[in-house]
TITIGU-173447 format. One line per field, with one value per atom (N, C-alpha, C, CB): residue number from 0; atom name; x, y, z. Coordinates in steps of 0.1 Angstrom, whole numbers. Glycine has a CB too. Example, Ala and Ser with C-alpha at 12.3 -4.5 7.8 and 13.67 -1.06 7.14 Angstrom:
k	[0,0,0,0,1,1,1,1];
a	[N,CA,C,CB,N,CA,C,CB];
east	[132,123,132,113,128,137,129,141];
north	[-57,-45,-33,-45,-22,-11,0,-6];
up	[78,78,78,90,71,71,79,57];
END
This chain:
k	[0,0,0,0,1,1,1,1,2,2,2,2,3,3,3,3,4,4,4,4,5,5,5,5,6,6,6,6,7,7,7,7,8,8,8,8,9,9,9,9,10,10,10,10,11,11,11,11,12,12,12,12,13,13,13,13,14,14,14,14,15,15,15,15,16,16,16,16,17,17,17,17,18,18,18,18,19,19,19,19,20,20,20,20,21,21,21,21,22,22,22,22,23,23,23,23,24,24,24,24,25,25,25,25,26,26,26,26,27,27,27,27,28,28,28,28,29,29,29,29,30,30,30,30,31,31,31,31,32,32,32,32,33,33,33,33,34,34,34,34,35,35,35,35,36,36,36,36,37,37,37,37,38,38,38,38,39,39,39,39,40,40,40,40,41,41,41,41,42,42,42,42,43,43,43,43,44,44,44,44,45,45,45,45,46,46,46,46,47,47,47,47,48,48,48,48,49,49,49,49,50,50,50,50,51,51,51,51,52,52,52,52,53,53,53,53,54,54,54,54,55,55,55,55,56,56,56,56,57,57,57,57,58,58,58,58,59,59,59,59,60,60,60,60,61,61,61,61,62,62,62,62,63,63,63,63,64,64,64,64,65,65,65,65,66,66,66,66,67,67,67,67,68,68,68,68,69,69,69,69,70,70,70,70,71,71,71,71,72,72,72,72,73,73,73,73,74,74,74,74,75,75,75,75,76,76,76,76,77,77,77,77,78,78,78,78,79,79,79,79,80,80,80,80,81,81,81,81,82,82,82,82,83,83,83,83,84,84,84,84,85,85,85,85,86,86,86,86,87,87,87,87,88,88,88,88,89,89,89,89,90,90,90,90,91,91,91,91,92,92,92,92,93,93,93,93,94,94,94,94,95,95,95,95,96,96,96,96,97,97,97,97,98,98,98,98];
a	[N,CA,C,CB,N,CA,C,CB,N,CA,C,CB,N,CA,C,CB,N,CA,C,CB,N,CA,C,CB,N,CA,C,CB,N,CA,C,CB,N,CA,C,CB,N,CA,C,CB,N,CA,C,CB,N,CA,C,CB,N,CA,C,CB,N,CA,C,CB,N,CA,C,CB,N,CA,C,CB,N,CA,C,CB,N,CA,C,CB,N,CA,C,CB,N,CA,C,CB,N,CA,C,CB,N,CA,C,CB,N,CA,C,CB,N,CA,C,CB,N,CA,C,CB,N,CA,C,CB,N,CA,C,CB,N,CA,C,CB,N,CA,C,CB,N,CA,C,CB,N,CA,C,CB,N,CA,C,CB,N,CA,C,CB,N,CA,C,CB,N,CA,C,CB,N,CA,C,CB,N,CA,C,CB,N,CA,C,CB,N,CA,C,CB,N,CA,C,CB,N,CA,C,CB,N,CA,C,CB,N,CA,C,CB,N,CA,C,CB,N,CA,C,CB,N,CA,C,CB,N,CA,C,CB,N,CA,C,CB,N,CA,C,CB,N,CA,C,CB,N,CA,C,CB,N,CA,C,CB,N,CA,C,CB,N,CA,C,CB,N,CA,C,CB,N,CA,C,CB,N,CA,C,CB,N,CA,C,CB,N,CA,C,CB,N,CA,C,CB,N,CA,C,CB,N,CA,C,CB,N,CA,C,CB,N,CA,C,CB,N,CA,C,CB,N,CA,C,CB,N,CA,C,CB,N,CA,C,CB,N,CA,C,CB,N,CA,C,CB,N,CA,C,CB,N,CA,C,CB,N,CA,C,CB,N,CA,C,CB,N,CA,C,CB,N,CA,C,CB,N,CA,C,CB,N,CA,C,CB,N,CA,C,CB,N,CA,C,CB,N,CA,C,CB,N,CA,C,CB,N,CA,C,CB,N,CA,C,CB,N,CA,C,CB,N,CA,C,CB,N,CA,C,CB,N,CA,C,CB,N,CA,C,CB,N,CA,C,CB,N,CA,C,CB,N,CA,C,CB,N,CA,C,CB,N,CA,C,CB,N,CA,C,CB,N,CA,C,CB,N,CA,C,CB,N,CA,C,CB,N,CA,C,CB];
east	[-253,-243,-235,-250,-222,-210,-215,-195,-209,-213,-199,-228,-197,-184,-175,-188,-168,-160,-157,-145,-153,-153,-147,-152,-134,-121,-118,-111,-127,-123,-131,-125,-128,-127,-127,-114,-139,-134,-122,-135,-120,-106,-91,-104,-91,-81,-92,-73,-79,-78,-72,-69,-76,-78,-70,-99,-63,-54,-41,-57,-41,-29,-27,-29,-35,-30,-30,-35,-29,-27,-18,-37,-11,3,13,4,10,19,19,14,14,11,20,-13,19,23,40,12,44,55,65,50,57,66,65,60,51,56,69,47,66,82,93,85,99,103,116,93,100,103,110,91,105,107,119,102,125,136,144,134,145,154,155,152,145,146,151,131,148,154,172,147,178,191,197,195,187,199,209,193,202,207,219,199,220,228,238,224,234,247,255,245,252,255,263,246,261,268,280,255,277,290,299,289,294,304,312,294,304,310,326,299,322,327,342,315,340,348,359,337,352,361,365,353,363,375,384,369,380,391,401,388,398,410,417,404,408,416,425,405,423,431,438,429,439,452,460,450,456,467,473,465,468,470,468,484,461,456,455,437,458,459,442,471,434,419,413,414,401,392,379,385,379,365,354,361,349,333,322,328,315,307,298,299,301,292,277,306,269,257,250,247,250,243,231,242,232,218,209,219,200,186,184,163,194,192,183,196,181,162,152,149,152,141,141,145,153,159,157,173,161,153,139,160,133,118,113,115,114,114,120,117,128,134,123,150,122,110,99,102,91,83,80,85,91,94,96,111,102,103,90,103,80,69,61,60,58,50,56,47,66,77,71,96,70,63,54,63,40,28,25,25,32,28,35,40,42,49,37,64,34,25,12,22,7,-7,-7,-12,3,9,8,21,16,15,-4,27,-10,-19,-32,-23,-32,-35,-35,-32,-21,-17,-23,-6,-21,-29,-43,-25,-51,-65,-68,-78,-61,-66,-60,-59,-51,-48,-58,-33,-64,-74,-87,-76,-87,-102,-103,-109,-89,-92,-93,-87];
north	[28,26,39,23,40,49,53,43,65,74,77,94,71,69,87,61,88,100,103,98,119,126,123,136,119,119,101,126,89,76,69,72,60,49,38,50,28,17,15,9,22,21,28,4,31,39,49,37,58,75,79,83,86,88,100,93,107,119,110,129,97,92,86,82,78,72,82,60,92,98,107,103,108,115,102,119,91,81,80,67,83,77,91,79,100,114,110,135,105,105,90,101,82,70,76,51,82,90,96,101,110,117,112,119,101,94,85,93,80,72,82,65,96,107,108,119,110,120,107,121,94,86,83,76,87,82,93,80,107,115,117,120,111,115,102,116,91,80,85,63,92,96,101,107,116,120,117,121,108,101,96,91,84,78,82,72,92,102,109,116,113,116,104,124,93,82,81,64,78,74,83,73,95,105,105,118,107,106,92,105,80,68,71,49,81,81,91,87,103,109,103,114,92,83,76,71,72,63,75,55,83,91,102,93,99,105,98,102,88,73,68,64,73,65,52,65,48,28,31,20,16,7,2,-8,10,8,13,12,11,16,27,2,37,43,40,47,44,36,54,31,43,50,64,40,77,85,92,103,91,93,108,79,119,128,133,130,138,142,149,148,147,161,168,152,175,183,186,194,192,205,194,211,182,169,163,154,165,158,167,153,183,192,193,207,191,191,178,190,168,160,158,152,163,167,176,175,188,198,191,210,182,173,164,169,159,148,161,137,173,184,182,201,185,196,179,212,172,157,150,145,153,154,165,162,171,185,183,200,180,178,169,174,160,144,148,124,156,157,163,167,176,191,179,207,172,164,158,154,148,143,150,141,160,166,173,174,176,183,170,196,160,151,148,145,146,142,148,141,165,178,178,195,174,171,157,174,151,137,139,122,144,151,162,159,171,178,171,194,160,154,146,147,142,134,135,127];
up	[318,307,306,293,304,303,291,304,292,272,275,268,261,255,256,237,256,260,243,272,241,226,222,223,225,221,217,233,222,225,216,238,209,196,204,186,211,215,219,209,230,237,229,238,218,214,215,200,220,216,202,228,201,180,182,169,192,195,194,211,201,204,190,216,185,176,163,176,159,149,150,144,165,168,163,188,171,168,151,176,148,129,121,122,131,121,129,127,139,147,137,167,133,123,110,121,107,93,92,90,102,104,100,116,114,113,100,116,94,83,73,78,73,63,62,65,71,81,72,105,76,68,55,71,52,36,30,28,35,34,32,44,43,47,37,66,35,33,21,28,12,-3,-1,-11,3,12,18,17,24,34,27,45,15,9,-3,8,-5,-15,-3,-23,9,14,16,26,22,26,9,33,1,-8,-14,-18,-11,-15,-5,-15,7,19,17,33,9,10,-7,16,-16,-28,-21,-44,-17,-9,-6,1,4,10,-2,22,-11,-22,-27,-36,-33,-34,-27,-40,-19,-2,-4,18,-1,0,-4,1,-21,-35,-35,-41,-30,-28,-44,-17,-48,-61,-62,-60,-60,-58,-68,-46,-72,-81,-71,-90,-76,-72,-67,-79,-59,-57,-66,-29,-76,-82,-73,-88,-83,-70,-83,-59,-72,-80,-75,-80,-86,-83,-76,-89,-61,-55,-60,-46,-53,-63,-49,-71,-48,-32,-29,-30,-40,-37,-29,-59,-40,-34,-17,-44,-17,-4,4,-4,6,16,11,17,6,3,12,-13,6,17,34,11,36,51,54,52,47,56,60,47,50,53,64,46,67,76,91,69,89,103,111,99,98,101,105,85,97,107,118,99,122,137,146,133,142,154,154,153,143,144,155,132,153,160,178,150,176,191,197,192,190,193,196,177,189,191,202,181,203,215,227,212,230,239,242,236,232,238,242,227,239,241,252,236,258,272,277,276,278,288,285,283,273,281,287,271,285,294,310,286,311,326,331,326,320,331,330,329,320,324,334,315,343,354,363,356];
END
């Protein structure tokens, strides 16, 4: 009978899948992060034009960021980006020198 190897979970590797988990966390961060953001510049960028232009247009409402929150959350989303890369990667290098 094979003795199960340190690192192996019935066929998942528990290195891989907790890189992948920290890599859609990230990920997911990184977006949720920027949408606020973005959404406050687009908005901001298309009253500009309303008023360049002088279009006979009404404003599109702009709603105050909580900056601090939003780079708080971006750092967040950095550092489980690198985590999941860094795990990733070292994962790969011991399963290459265990073969």
């Amino acid at each position: 009978m094979k003795a199960m190897r340190e690192s192996s979970f019935n066929g998942f590797y528990i290195g891989a899948v907790a890189s992948a988990l920290l890599l859609s966390y990230g990920i997911k961060s990184a977006v949720a992060a920027a949408s606020d953001p973005l959404t406050a510049g687009i908005s901001a960028a298309v009253n500009w034009m309303i008023h360049r232009f002088q279009l006979e247009a009404l404003y599109l409402p702009t709603d105050t960021v909580p900056w601090l929150i939003a780079c708080y959350t971006g750092i967040g989303a950095v550092i489980a980006i690198l985590l999941g890369l860094r795990l990733g990667m070292w994962v790969k290098r011991k399963s290459a020198i265990q073969r």
